[in-house]
C-alpha positions in Angstrom: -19.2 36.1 50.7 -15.5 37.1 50.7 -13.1 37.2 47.5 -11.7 33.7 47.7 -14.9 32.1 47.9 -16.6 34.0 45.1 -13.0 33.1 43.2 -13.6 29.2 43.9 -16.6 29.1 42.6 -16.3 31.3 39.3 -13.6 28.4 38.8 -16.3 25.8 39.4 -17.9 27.3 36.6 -15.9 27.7 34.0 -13.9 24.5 34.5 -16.4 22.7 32.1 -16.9 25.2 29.9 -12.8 25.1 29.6 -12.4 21.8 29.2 -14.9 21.4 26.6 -13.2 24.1 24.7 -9.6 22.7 24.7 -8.6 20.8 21.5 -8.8 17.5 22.1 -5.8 16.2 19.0 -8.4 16.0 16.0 -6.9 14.6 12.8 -4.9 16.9 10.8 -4.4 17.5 7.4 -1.2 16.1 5.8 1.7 18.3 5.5 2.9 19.6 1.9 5.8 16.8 2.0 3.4 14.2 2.5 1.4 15.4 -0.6 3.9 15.8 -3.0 5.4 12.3 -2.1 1.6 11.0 -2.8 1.8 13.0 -6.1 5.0 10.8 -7.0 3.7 7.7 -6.3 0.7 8.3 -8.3 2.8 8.8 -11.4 4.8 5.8 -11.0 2.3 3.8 -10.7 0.5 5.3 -13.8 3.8 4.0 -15.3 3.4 0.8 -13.9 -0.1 0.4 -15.3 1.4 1.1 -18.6 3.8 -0.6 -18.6 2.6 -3.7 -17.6 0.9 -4.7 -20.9 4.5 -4.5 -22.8 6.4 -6.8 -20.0 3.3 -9.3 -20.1 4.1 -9.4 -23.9 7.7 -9.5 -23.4 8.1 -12.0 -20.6 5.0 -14.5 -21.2 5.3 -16.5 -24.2 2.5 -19.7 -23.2 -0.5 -19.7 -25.3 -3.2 -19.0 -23.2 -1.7 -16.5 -20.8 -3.0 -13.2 -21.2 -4.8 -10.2 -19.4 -7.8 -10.8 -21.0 -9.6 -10.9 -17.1 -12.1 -13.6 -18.6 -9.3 -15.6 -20.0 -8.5 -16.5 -16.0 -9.5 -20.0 -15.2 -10.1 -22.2 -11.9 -6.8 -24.0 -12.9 -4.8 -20.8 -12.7 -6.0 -19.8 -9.4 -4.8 -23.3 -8.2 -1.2 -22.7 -9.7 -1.3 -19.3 -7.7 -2.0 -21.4 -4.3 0.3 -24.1 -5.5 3.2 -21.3 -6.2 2.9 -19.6 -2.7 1.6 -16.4 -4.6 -0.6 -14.6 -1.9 -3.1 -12.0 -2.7 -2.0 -8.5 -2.4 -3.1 -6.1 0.7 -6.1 -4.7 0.3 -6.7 -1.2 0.6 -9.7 0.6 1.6 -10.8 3.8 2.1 -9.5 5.2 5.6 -11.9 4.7 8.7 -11.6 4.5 12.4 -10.8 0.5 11.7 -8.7 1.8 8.6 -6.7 4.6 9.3 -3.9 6.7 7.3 -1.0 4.8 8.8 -3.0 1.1 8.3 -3.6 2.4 4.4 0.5 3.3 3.9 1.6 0.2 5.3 -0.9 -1.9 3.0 0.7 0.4 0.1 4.4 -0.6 1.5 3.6 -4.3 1.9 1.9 -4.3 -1.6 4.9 -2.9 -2.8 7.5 -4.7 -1.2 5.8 -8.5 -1.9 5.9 -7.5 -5.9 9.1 -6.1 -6.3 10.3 -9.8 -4.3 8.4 -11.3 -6.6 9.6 -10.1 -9.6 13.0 -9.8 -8.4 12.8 -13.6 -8.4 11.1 -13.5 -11.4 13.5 -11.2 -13.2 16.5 -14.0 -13.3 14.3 -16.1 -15.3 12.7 -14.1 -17.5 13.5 -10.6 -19.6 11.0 -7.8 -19.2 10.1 -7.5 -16.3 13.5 -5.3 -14.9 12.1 -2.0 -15.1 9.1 -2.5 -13.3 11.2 -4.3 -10.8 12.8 -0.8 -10.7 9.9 1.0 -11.2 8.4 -0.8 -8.0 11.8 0.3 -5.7 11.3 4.0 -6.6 7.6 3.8 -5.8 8.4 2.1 -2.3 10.9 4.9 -1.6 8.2 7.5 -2.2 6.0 5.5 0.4 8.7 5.1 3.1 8.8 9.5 2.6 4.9 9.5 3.3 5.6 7.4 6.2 8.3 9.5 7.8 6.5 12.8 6.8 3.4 11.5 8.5 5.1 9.8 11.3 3.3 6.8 11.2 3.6 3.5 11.9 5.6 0.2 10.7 4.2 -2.7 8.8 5.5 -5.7 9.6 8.0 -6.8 6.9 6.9 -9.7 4.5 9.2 -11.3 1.6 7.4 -14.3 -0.5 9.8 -14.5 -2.8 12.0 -17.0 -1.3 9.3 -19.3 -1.1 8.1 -18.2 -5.0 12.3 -19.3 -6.0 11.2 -23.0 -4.5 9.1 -23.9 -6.3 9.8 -22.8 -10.2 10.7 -26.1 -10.6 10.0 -25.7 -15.1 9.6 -22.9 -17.3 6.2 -23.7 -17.5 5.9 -22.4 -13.6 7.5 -19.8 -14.5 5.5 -18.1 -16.9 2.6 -18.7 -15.2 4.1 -17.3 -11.7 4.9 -14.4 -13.9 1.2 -14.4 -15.6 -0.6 -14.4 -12.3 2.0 -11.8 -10.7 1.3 -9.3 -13.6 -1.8 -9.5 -13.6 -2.6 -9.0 -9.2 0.1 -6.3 -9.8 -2.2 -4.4 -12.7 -5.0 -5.0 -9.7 -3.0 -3.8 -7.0 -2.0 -0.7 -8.9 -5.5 0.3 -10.0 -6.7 0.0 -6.3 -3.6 1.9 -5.4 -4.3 4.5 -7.9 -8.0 4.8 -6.3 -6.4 5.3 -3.1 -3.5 7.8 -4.1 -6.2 10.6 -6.0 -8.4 10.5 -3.1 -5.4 11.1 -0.5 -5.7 14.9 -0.2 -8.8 14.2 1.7 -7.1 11.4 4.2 -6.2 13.3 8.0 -3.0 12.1 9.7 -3.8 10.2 13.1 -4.7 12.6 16.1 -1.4 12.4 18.2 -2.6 10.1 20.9 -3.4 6.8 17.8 -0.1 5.5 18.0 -0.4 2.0 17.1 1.2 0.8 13.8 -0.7 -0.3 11.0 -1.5 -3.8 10.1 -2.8 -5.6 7.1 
């Protein structure tokens, strides 16, 4: 057998055991930037949580209307539908179905449909500015995840045209603001759940490039 066969077939060989080898793009872990800008939106939204009792207080002034979970009735769930309020994203833990950059953009569009909604809300009611606010610095913190992380774009949603069309009284007003309080407080405790456990979430492996949905 001369050299260049005895080279062809060492090549046979080892091709598999080469191949199986490489790296074949496993999730990483996030970068630092990505953590700290987790870390940041965690403690706003602690804020939020806190502060959400006060503004209830301040803004909602309908007997009746409280956070009291119990307190919710079948007649407030059909103002919600009547009002255009939709439920918020939910978020799950990540999985192949639910990935890091499907979880961010259900944060973002969280986000973004309660700050519309109290935006509207705001020039009706006082107390509820600051978490307006509140709500723009936590989306800011998400958009920095999202570029750290490179991942995906949700596809923008704004209700709160449709919430300004139909506050027809003051009495659908307070309760708009009642029921968006009180799906924020949920949001933010889900959100919460999600942010402590993010140190464990992996990036997408460079070849997952499609953008998150929710």
């Amino acid at each position: 057998m001369n050299s260049a066969i005895a080279l062809v077939l060492l090549l046979c060989f080892l091709l598999p055991h080469l191949v199986l080898s490489a790296p074949v793009g496993s999730p990483a872990k996030p970068p630092p930037a990505f953590t700290e800008a987790a870390e940041h939106a965690k403690t706003l939204v602690e804020k939020i949580l806190k502060d959400i009792p006060a503004a209830h207080a301040a803004a909602i002034t309908t007997e009746g209307l409280t956070l009291d979970p119990s307190a919710q009735t079948t007649n407030l769930q059909m103002m919600m539908t009547s009002l255009g309020i939709p439920p918020a994203p939910v978020l799950k833990p990540p999985s192949e179905s639910f990935t890091l950059d499907v979880w961010v953009s259900c944060m973002s569009a969280g986000g973004r449909l309660y700050q519309g909604l109290l935006g509207v809300l705001s020039d009706r009611l006082s107390g509820l500015s600051n978490l307006h606010a509140d709500l723009r610095d936590l989306l800011t913190h998400i958009a920095k995840m999202k570029e750290v992380a490179q991942l995906g774009e949700a596809a923008d949603q704004n209700h709160s045209l449709d919430l300004a069309s139909r506050l027809h009284g003051n009495y659908e007003v307070q309760v708009a603001a009642h029921l968006t309080l009180t799906q924020l407080r949920s949001f933010c405790h889900d959100l919460m759940r999600s942010l402590r456990a993010s140190a464990a979430y992996r990036l997408p492996s460079p070849t997952h490039s499609a953008a998150g949905t929710c």
